[in-house]
MOPAC internal coordinates of N, CA, C and O (Angstrom, degrees):
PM7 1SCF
backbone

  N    0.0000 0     0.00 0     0.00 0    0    0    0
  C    1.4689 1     0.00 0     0.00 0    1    0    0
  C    1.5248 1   110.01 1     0.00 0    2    1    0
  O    1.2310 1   121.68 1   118.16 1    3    2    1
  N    1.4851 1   114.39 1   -61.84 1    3    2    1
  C    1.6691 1    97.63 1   147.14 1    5    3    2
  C    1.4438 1   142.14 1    -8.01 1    6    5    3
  O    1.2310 1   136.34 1    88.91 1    7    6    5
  N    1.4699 1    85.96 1   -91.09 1    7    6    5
  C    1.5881 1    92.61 1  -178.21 1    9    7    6
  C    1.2645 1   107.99 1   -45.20 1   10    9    7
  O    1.2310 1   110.74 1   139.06 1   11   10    9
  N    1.3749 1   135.02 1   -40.94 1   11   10    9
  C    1.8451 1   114.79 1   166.19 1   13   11   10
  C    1.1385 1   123.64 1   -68.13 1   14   13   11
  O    1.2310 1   113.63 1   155.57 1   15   14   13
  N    1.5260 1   129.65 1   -24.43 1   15   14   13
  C    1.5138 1    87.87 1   173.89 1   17   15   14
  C    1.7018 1   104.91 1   -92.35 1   18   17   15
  O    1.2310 1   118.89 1  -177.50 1   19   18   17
  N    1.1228 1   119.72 1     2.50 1   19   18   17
  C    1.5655 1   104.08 1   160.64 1   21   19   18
  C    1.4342 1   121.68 1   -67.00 1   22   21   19
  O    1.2310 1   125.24 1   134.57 1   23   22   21
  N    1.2226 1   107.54 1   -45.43 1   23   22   21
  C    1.8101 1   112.70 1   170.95 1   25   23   22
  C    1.7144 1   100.39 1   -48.22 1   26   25   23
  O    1.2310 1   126.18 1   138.35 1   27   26   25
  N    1.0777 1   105.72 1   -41.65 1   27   26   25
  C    2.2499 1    81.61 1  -155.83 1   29   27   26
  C    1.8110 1    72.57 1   -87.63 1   30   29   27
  O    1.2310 1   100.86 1   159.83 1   31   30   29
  N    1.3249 1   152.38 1   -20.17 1   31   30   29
  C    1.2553 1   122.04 1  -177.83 1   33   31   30
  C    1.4958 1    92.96 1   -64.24 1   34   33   31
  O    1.2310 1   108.15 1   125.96 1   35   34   33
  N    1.3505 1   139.75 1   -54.04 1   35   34   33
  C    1.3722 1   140.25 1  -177.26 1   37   35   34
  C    1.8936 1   109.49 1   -42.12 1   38   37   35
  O    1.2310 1   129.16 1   133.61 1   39   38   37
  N    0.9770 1    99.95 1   -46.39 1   39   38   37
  C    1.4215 1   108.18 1   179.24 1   41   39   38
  C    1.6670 1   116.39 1   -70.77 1   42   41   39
  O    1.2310 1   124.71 1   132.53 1   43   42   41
  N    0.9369 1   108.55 1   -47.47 1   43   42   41
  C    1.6397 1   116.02 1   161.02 1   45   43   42
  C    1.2805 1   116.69 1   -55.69 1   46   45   43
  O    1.2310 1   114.78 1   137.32 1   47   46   45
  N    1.4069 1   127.51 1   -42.68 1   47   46   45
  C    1.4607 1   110.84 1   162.29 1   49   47   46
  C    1.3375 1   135.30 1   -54.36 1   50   49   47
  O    1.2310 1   121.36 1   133.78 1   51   50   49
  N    1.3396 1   115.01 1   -46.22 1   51   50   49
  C    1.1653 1   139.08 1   177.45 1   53   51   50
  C    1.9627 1   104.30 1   -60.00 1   54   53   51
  O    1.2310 1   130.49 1   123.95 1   55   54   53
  N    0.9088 1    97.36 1   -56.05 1   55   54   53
  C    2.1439 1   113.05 1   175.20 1   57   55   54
  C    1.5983 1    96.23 1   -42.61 1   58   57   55
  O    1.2310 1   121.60 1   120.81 1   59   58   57
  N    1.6330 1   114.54 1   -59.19 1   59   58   57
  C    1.0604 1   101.23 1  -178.00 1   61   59   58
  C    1.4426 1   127.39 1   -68.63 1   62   61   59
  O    1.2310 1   117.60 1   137.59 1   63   62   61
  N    1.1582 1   122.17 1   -42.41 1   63   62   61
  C    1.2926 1   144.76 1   171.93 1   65   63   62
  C    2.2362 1    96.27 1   -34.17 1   66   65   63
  O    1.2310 1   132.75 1    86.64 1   67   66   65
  N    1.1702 1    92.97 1   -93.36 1   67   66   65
  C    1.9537 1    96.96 1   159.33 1   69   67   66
  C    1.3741 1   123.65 1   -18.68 1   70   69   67
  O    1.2310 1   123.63 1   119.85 1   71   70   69
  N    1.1345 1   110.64 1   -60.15 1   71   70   69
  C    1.6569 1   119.48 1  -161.44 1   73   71   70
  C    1.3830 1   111.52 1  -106.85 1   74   73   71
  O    1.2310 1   120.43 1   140.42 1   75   74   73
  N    1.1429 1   116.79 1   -39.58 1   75   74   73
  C    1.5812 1   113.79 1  -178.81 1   77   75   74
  C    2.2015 1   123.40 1   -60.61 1   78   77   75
  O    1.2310 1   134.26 1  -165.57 1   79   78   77
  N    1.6860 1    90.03 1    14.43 1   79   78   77
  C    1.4756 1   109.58 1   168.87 1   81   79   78
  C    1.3714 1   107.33 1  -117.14 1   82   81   79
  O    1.2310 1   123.21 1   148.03 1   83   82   81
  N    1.2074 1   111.45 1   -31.97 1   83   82   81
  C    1.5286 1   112.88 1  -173.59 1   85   83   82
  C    1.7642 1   113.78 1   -82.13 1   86   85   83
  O    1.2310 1   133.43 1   106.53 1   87   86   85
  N    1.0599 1    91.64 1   -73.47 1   87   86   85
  C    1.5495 1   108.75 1  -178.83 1   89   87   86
  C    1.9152 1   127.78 1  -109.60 1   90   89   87
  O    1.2310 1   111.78 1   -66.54 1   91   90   89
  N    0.8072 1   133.11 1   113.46 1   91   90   89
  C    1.4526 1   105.37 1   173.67 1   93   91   90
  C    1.4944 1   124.37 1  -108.87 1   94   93   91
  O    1.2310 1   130.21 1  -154.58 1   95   94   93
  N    1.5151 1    97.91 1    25.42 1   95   94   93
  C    1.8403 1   112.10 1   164.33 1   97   95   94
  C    1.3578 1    89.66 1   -88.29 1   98   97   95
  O    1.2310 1   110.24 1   112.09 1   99   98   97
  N    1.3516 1   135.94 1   -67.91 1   99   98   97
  C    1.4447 1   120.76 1   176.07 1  101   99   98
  C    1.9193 1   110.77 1   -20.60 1  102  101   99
  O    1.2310 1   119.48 1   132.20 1  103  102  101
  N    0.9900 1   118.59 1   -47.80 1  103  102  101
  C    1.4734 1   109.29 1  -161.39 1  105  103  102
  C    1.4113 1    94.20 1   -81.62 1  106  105  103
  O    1.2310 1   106.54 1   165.85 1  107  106  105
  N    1.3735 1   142.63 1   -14.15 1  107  106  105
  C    0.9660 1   143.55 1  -156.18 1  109  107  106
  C    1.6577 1    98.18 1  -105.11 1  110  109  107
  O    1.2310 1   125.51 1   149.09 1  111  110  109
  N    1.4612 1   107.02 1   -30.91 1  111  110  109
  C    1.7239 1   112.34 1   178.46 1  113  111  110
  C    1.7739 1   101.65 1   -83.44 1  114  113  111
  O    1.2310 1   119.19 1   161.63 1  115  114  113
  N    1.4308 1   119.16 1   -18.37 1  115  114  113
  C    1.3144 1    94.05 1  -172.17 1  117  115  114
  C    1.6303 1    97.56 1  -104.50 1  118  117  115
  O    1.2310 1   109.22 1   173.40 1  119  118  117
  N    1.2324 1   137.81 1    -6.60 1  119  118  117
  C    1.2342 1   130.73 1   170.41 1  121  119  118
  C    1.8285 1   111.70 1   -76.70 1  122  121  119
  O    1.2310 1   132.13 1   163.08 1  123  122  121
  N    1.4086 1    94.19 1   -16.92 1  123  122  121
  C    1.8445 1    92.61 1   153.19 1  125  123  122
  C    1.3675 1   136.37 1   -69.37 1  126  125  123
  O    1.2310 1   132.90 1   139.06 1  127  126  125
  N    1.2756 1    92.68 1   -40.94 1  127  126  125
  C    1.8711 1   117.73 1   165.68 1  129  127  126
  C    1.2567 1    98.31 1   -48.34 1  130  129  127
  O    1.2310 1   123.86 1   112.76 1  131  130  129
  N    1.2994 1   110.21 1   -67.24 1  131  130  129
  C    1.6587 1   114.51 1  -166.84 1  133  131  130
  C    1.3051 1   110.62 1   -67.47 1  134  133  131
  O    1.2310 1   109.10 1   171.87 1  135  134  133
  N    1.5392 1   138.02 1    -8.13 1  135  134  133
  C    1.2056 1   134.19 1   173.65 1  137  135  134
  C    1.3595 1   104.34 1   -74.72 1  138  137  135
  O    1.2310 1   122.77 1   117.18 1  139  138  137
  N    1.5569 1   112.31 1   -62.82 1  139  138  137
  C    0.8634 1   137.46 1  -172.65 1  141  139  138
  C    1.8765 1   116.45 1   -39.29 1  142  141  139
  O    1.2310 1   125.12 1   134.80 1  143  142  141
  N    1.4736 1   107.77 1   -45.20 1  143  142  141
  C    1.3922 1   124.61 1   177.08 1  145  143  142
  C    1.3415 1   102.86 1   -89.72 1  146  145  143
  O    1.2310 1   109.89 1   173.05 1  147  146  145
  N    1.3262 1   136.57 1    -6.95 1  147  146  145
  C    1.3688 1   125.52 1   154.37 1  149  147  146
  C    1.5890 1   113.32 1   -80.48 1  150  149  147
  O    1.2310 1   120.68 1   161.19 1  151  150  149
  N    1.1377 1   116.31 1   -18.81 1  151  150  149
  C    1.3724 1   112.13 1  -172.30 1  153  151  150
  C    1.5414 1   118.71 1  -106.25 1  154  153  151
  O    1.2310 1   129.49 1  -166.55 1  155  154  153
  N    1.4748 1    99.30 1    13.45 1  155  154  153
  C    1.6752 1   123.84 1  -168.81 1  157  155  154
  C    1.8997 1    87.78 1  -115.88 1  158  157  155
  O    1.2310 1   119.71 1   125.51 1  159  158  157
  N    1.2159 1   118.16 1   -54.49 1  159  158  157
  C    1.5340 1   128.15 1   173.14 1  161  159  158
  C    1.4213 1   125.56 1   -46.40 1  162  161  159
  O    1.2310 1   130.48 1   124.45 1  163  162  161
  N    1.6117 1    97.39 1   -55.55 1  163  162  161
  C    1.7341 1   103.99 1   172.70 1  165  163  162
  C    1.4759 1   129.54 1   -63.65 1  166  165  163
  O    1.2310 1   114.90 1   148.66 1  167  166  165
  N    0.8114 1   127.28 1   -31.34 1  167  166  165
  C    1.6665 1   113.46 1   176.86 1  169  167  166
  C    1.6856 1    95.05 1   -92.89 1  170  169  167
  O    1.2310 1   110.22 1   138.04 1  171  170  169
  N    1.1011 1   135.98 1   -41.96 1  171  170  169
  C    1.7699 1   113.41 1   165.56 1  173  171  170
  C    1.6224 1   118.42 1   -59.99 1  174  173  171
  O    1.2310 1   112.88 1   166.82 1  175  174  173
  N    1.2961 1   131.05 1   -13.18 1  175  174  173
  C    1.5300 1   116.38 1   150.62 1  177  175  174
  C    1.5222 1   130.80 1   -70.11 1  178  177  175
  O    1.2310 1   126.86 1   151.26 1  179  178  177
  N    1.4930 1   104.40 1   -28.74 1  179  178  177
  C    1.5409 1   112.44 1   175.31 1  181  179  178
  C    1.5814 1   101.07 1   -80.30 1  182  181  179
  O    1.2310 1   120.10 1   180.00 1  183  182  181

């Protein structure tokens, strides 16, 4: 369970790194993702 949310923190750096020149609705679509997979994560850790 760790090791994933360290991976998409790894992956989020990198997203930004990419996109945060190009687009910044992209950063705005993947911090939904990431809401979204935090809120898919939290009640299966409890």
């Amino acid at each position: 369970m760790v090791s994933l949310l360290v991976l998409l923190l790894l992956i989020v750096k990198l997203w930004r790194l990419n996109f945060s020149r190009k687009s910044p609705r992209l950063r705005s679509l993947l911090l939904a993702a990431i809401s979204l997979f935090w809120f898919i994560s939290g009640p299966r850790r409890e």
